[in-house]
C-alpha positions in Angstrom: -85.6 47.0 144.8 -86.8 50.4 146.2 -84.3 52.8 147.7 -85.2 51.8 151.4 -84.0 48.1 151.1 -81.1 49.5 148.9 -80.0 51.6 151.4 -80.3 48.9 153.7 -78.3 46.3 151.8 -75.3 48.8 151.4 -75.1 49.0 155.2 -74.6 45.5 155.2 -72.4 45.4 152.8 -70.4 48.3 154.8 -71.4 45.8 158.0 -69.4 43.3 156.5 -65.9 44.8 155.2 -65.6 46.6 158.7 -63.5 45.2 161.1 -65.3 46.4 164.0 -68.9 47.9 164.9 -70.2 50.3 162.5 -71.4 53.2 164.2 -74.6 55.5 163.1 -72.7 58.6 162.0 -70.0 56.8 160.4 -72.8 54.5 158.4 -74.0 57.9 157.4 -70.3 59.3 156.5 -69.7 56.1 154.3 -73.3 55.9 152.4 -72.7 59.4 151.7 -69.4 58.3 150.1 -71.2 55.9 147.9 -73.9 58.4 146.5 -76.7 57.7 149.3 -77.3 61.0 151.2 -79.3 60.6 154.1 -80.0 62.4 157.2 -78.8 60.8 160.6 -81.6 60.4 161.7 -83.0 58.1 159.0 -79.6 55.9 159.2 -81.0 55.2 162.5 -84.4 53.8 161.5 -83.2 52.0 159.1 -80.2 50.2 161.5 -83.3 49.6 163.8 -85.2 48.4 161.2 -82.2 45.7 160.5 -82.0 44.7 163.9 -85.7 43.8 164.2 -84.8 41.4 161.1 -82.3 40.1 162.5 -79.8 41.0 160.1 -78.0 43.0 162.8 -76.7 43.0 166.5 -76.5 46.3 168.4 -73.1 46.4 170.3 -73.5 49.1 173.1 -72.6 52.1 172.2 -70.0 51.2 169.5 -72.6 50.3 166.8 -73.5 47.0 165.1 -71.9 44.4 163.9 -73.7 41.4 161.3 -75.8 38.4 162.5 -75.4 35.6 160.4 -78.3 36.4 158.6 -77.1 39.7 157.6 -74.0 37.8 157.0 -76.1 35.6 154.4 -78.0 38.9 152.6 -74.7 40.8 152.4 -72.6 37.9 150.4 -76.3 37.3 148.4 -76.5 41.0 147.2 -72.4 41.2 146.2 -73.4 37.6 144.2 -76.5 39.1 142.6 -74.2 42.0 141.8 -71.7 40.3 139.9 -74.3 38.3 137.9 -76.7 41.1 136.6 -73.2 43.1 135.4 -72.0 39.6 133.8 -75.5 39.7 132.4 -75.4 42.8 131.0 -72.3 42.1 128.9 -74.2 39.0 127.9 -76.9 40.8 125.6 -75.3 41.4 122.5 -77.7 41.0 119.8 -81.3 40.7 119.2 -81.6 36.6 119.7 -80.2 37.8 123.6 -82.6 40.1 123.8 -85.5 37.9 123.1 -83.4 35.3 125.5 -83.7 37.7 128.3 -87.6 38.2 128.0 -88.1 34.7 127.9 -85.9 33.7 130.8 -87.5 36.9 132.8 -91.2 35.3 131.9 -89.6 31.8 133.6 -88.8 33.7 136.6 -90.7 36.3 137.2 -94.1 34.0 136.4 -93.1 31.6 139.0 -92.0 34.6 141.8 -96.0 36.2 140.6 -97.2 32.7 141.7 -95.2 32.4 144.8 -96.7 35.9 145.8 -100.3 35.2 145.2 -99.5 32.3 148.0 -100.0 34.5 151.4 -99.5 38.3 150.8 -99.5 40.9 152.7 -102.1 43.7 152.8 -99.7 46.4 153.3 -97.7 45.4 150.0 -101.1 44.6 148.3 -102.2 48.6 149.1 -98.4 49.4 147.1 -99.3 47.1 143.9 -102.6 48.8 144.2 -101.2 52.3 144.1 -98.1 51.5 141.5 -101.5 50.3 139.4 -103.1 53.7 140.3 -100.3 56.0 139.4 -99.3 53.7 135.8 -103.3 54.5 135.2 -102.6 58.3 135.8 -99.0 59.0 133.6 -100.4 57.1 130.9 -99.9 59.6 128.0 -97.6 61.7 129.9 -94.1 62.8 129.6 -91.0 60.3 130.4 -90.8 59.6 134.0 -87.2 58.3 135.4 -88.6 55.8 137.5 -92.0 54.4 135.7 -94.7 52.8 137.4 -94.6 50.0 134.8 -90.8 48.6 136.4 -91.4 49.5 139.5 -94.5 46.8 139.8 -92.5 44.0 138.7 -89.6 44.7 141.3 -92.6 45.3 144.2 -93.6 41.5 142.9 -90.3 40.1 143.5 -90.1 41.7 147.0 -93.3 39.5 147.6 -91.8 36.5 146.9 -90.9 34.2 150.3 -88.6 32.2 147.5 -85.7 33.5 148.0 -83.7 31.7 144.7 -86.3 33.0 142.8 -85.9 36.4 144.3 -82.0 36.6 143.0 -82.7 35.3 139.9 -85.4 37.9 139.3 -83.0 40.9 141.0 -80.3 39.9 138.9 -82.8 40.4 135.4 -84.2 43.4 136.9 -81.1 45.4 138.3 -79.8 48.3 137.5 -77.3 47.3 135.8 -79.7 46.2 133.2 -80.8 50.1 132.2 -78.9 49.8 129.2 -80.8 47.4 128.1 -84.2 48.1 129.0 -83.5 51.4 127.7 -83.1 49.5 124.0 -86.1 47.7 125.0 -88.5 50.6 125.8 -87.8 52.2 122.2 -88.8 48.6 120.7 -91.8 48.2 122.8 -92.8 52.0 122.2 -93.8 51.4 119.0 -95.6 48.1 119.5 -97.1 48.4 122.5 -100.2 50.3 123.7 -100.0 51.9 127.4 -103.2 51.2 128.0 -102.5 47.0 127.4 -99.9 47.3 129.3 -101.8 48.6 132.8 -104.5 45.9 132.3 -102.1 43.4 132.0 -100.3 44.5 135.3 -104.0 44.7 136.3 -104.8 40.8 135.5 -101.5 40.0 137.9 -102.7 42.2 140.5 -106.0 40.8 140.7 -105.0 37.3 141.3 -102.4 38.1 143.5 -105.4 39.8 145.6 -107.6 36.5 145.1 -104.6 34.3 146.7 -104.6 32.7 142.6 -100.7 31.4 142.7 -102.1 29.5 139.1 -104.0 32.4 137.9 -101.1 34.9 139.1 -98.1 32.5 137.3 -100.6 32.6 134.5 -101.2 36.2 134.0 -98.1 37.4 134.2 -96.6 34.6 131.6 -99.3 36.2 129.4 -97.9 39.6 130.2 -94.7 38.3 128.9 -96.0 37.0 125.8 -97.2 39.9 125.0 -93.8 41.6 124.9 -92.1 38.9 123.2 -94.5 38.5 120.5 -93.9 42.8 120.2 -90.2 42.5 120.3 -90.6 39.4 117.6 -93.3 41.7 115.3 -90.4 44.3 115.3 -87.6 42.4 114.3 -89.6 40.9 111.7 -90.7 43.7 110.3 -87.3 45.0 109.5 -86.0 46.9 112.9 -83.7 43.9 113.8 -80.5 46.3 112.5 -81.9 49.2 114.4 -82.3 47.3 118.0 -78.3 45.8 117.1 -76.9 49.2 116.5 -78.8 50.9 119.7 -77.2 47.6 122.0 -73.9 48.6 120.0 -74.4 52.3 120.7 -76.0 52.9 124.2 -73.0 52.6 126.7 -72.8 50.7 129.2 -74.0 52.0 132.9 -74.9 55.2 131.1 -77.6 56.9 133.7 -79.1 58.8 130.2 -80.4 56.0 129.0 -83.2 56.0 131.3 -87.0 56.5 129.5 -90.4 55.5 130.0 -90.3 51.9 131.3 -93.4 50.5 130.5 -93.0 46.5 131.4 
C-alpha cells in the first residue's frame, strides 16, 4: 500500500470513530497525531479524492462524514489490521516461514492473474518504472523502501478482487517487517539481484499482454524460486540461524528494515 492510499484509509478510519463531520484542518491535526504530517492543503486533495470514490459525503461547511462504502473500506482495513499482527505472532519457526511463502505464492499468483485481466495504463507506466529503478539499485547500498516489495504491493492494488486484495495486504503489511527482515538475510545469500528483476520482469510482461494464465504463472515461478532458496538454506545447515534471528529481531522494530528484494 503506498503512502497516498495510507493516508487515505487513516482518514476513514478517523471518518468513522467521529461523531460528527470531520473537518479539513482537524483531519490534518489528528493524522499529524498518528505520525502522518501533511500540509493542509494536501488533506484536501486527498478528501476530494475520497469523495470522487465515493467513500465520502461532503457536509457543507462542517466537513465529511462516511458513505457506506467508506463505511465498508474503514471496518476492511481495521480487519486486515488485526490479521497481519495475529500473523506476525504466527511465524515462529522456519516450517512458518516456508508456510508464509507458500501461502503468499497462493495469493499473490492469483491477485497477478486477476491484474493481467484489464489494467490500467497509468498503473502499468508505475510497474514499469518500479522495474526501471530495481534495474538501477541493483548493487547498491540498502534502500528503506526497495523496489523489489514495492512491486508486489503495486500488483495487489491492481487487483479488482477485493478478497484477494486483504488476503495479500494482510501477508504484505507492515507489520510483517520483522519478518521480511529475517527473510532478506536468507535470501541475500541465495539469491542473485539480477534473477530477481527478471522475474519481476516475466510478471510485468504478461500483465502488459492481458496474460491472466501467463501472469498467475510467472509469478508462482517467482515464488518458487524463493522457496526452493529458503529450502537450499535451511538444508544446508542455517535452519538455527533463521530460528534465532525470528527469536531475536523484535517485534514492530522499524530497524529491521534492509534491502527487500522479493
Amino acid at each position: 500500500m503506498n503512502d497516498r492510499e495510507g493516508a487515505m484509509l487513516a482518514l476513514l478510519q478517523l471518518m468513522s470513530a467521529s461523531s460528527g463531520p470531520l473537518g479539513t484542518r482537524n483531519a490534518q491535526r489528528e493524522l499529524a497525531k498518528r505520525g502522518r504530517e501533511l500540509s493542509e492543503s494536501s488533506v484536501s486533495r486527498l478528501l476530494r479524492e475520497m469523495d470522487a470514490r465515493g467513500w465520502t459525503v461532503p457536509v457543507g461547511a462542517k466537513g465529511r462524514t462516511l458513505a457506506g462504502e467508506g463505511r465498508r473500506r474503514a471496518a476492511e482495513a481495521v480487519l486486515t489490521h488485526r490479521a497481519s499482527d495475529s500473523l506476525q505472532h504466527a511465524v515462529r519457526d522456519t516450517k512458518d516461514l516456508l508456510d508464509l511463502l507458500r501461502a503468499r505464492s497462493a495469493v499473490e499468483s492469483a491477485v497477478a492473474g486477476d491484474a493481467a485481466r484489464a489494467p490500467e495504463e497509468a498503473r502499468l507506466r508505475g510497474l514499469r518504472d518500479l522495474c526501471d529503478q530495481h534495474v538501477r539499485v541493483v548493487g547498491n547500498a540498502p534502500m528503506i523502501e526497495q523496489p523489489g516489495l514495492r512491486f508486489h504491493r503495486a500488483i495487489v492494488e491492481m487487483s479488482s478482487n477485493r478478497i484477494l486484495k486483504v488476503a495479500a495486504e494482510m501477508m504484505l503489511a507492515p507489520h510483517l517487517d520483522r519478518v521480511e527482515a529475517v527473510l532478506d538475510t536468507v535470501l541475500a545469500t541465495r539469491r542473485d539481484e539480477e534473477n530477481v528483476v527478471a522475474e519481476h520482469q516475466a510478471v510485468l510482461d504478461r500483465i502488459e499482454r492481458r496474460d491472466p494464465a501467463g501472469a498467475e504463472e510467472a509469478m508462482r515461478a517467482h515464488f518458487e524460486a524463493m522457496i526452493a532458496a529458503v529450502e537450499t538454506s535451511i538444508v544446508g545447515g542455517n535452519e538455527v540461524l533463521v530460528q534465532r534471528l525470528l527469536d531475536w529481531v523484535p517485534d514492530g522494530d522499524q530497524s529491521t528494515k534492509s534491502v527487500r528484494q522479493y
